[in-house]
N, C-alpha and C positions, 0 to 999 in steps of 0.2 A: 422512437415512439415514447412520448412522455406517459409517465404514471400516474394519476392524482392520490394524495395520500388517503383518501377513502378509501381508491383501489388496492392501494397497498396494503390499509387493514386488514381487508376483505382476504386477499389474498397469502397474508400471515396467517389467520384464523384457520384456514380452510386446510394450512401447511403445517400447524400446531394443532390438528386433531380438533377442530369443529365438529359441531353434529352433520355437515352437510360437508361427505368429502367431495362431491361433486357437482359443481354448477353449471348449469348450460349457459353456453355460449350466448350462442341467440335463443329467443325462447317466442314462440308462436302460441296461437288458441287451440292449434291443430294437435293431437296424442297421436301418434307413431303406434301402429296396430302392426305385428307381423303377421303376414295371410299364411297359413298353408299352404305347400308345394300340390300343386296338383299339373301331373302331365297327361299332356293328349299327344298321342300316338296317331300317325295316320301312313297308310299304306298305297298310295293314289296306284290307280288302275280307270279306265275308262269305264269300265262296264261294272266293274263292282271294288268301288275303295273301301277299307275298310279303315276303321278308326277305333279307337280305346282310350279312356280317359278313366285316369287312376290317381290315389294318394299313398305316395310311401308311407308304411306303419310296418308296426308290430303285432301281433307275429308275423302276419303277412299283409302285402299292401293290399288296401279297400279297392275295387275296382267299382267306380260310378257311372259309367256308362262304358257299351261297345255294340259294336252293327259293321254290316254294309250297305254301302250306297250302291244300290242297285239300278242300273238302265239296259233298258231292252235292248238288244240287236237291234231293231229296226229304227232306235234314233240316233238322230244325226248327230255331230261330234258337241256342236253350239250348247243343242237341252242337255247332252249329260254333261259338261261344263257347269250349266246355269244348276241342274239339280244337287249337282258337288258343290260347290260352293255356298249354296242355300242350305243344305243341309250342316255343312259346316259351321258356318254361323248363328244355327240353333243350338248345335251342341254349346263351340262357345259359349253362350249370351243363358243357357243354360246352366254348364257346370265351372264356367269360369277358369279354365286352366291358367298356367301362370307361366307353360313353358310346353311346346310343342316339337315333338321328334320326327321328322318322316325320314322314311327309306329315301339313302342316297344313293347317286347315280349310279344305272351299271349301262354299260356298252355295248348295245344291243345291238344286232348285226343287220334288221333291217332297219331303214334309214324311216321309213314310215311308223314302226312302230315306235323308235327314239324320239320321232314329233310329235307321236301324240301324248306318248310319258311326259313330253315337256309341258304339254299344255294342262295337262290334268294338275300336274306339279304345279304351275302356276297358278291353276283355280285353289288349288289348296293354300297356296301359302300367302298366297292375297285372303283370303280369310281368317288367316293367323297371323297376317303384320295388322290388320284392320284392328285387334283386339290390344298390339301394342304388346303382344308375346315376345320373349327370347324364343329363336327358331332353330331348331339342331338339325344334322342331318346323320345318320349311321349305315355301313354300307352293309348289305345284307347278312355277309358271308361273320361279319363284325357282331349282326345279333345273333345268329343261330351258333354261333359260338359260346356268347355269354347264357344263354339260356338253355341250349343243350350240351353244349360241350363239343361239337364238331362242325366245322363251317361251312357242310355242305348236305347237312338236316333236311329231310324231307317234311314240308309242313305239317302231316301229320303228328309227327314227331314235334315239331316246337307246339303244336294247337294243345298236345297232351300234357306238356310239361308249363305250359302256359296254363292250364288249369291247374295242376298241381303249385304251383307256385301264389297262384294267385285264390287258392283253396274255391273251386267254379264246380257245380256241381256237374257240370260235362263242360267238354271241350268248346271253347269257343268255331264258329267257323271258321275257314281256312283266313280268308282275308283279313278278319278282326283279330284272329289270331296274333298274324303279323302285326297288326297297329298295337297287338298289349304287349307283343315281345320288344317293340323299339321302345315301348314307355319305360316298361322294364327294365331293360339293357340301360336307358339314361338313369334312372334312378339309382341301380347298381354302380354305375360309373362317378355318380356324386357323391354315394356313400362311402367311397377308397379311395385312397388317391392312387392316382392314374400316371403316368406318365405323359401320354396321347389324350388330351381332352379330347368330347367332342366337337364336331366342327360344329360353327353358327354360321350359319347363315342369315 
């Protein structure tokens, strides 16, 4: 690749201590903003998901929203789909996350209730590719470890230390709980290094 001797001035100068030790390459109209990390947590369940959407800081991380998605017993699988999903979406479009966690698979012994985790699972995370998120997944036993210290925590136990952590003037509920414990758990896992990333999905 030839040089033209412009280029080469250009390129002495900038090699002999110019005011300008660095030039971009290409250069556009566009300015390069870094967004804040902000994760949503979510916890899918048919009858009541819960979710959590936080920013890692100091001293402790801000939590900006958390709930569950609530559906009666008496509907059918279709509406509490469409209401997960809908409510998902507000959040999004709302607090903008940049990176979403859910609870990953466990093996559940009836085969009805693994099909409907799946479906719930999928109303969720079609609401989180739709935003064009990084999608993680962490398995249970993986957050009640990093948050309480034992992998087989009763969620009272994570909901308590889940306030503490997240300085809440009481306990989140059980389900939202879990969605600020997997936001948590990822935050904590970017902040160290890890051996074991977590998985994306």
């Amino acid at each position: 690749m030839g040089v033209t001797p412009q280029q080469f001035k250009q390129m002495k100068s900038r090699v002999s201590g110019g005011r300008r030790a660095v030039t971009p390459v290409f250069t556009t109209g566009l300015r390069t903003t870094h967004r804040r990390q902000v994760i949503l947590g979510i916890d899918p369940s048919l009858r009541g998901t819960g979710f959590g959407v936080i920013c890692p800081g100091k001293p402790h991380p801000q939590t900006l929203a958390q709930g569950t998605i609530v559906c009666p017993a008496g509907w059918e699988h279709s509406r509490c789909l469409v209401r997960i999903a809908r409510t998902l979406r507000d959040v999004v479009e709302r607090y903008r996350p940049t990176v979403c966690v859910v609870e990953g698979l466990f093996y559940a012994q009836n085969l009805r209730t693994a099909l409907v985790m799946g479906e719930v699972r999928g109303a969720a995370l079609v609401a989180a590719a739709e935003a064009g998120m990084e999608i993680y997944e962490i398995a249970p036993r993986k957050v009640k470890q990093a948050i309480v210290g034992y992998g087989a925590a009763q969620k009272m136990a994570v909901a308590k230390m889940v306030q503490r952590l997240l300085n809440l003037p009481e306990p989140p509920e059980p389900d939202a709980a879990d969605a600020l414990a997997l936001a948590l758990t990822h935050a904590q896992e970017n902040g160290r290094y890890t051996v074991t990333a977590p998985k994306r999905i």
